[in-house]
C-alpha positions as CSV (number, residue, x, y, z in Angstrom):
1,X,0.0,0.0,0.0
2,X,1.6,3.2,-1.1
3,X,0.2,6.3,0.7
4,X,0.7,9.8,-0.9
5,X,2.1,12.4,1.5
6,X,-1.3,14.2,2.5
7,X,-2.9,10.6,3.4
8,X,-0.2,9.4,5.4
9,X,-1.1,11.6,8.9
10,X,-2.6,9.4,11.3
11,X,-1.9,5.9,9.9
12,X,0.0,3.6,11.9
13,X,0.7,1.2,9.2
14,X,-1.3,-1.5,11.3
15,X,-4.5,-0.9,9.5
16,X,-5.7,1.7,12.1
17,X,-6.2,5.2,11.6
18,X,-5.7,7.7,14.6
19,X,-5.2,11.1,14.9
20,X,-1.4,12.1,15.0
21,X,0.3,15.1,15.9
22,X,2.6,16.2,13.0
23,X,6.2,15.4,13.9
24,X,7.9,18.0,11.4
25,X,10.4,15.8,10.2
26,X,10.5,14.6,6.8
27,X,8.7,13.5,3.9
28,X,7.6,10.0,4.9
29,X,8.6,9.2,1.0
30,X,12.3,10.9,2.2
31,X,14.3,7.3,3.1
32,X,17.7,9.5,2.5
33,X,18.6,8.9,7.0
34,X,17.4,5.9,7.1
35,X,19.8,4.5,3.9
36,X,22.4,6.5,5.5
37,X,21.6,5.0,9.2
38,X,21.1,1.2,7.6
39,X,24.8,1.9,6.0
40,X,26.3,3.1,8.9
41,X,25.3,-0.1,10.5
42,X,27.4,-2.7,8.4
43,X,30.5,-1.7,10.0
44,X,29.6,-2.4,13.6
45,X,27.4,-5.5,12.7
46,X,30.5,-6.8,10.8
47,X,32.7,-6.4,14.3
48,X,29.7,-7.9,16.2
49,X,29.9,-10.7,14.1
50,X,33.5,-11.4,14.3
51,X,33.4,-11.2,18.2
52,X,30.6,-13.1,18.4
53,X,32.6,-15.8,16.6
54,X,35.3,-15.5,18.8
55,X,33.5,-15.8,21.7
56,X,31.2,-18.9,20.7
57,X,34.7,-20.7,18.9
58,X,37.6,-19.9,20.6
59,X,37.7,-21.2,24.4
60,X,40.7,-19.3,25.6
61,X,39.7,-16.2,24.1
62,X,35.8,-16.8,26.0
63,X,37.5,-18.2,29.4
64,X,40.2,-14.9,29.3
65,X,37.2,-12.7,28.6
66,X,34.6,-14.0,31.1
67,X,37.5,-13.6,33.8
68,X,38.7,-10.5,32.7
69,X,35.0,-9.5,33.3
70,X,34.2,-11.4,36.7
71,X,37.1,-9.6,38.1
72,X,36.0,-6.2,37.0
73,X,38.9,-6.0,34.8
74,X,36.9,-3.5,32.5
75,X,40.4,-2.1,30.9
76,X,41.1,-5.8,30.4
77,X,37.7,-6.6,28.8
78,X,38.2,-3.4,26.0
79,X,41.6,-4.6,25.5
80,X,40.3,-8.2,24.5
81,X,37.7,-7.0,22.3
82,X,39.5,-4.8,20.5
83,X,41.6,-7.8,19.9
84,X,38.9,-8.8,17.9
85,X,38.8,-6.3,15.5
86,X,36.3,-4.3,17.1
87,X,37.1,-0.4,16.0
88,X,33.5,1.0,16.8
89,X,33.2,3.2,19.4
90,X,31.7,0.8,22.5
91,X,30.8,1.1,26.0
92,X,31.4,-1.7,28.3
93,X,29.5,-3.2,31.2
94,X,30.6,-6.0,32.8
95,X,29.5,-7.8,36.6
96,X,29.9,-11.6,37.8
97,X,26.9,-12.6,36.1
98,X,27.7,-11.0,32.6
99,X,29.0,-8.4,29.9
100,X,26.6,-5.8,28.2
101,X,28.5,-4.1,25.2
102,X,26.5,-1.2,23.7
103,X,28.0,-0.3,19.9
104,X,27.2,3.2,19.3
105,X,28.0,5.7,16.0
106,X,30.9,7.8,15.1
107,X,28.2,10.3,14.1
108,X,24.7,11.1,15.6
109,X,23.4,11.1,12.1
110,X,24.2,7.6,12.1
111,X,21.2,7.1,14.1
112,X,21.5,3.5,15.5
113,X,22.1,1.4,18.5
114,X,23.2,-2.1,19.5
115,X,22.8,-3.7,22.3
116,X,24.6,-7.1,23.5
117,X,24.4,-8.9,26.4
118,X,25.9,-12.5,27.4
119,X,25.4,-13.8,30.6
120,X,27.3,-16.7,31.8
């Protein structure tokens, strides 16, 4: 279903119609952010991937990393995943029970988030 701009206020896109305050953002046909988001996203999901590998394949590299993190070695931890080929900037959390690593954008245009957590 392809909705022109002036019928597009107030649909949800689940079949429902509701009134909507106008967010003042852009043309709903405008997809220019979200290419540009989507693309920016490859990078990190490419890093993900390769230290998700690492984690689920190589025992020492898992065992070194879950004790780095036990012991609040956060340095440690950043060190290890960086070994890893992880270049996107990152924010660590780690405690006994587990590691949260949140991948975030170079650039706020970017416009995306992830979000892993392993528990143990």
């Amino acid at each position: 279903m392809h909705l022109e701009y002036a019928d597009w206020n107030g649909y949800t896109g689940w079949g429902e119609w509701f009134p909507r305050i106008p967010m003042g953002t852009t043309d709903p046909d405008d997809v220019t952010l979200m290419m540009y988001s989507a693309e920016s996203f490859l990078v990190p999901t490419q890093e993900l991937n390769a230290l998700l590998k690492a984690i689920s394949q190589d025992k020492p590299f898992a065992h070194d990393l879950k004790k780095a993190a036990e012991l609040n070695k956060t340095d440690e931890v950043i060190k290890l995943i960086k070994s890893k080929g992880v270049h996107t900037e990152f924010n660590v959390q780690v405690n006994p029970d587990g590691i949260r690593i949140e991948f975030k954008p170079d650039h706020a245009d970017a416009c995306f988030f992830i979000r892993l957590s392993l528990c143990w």
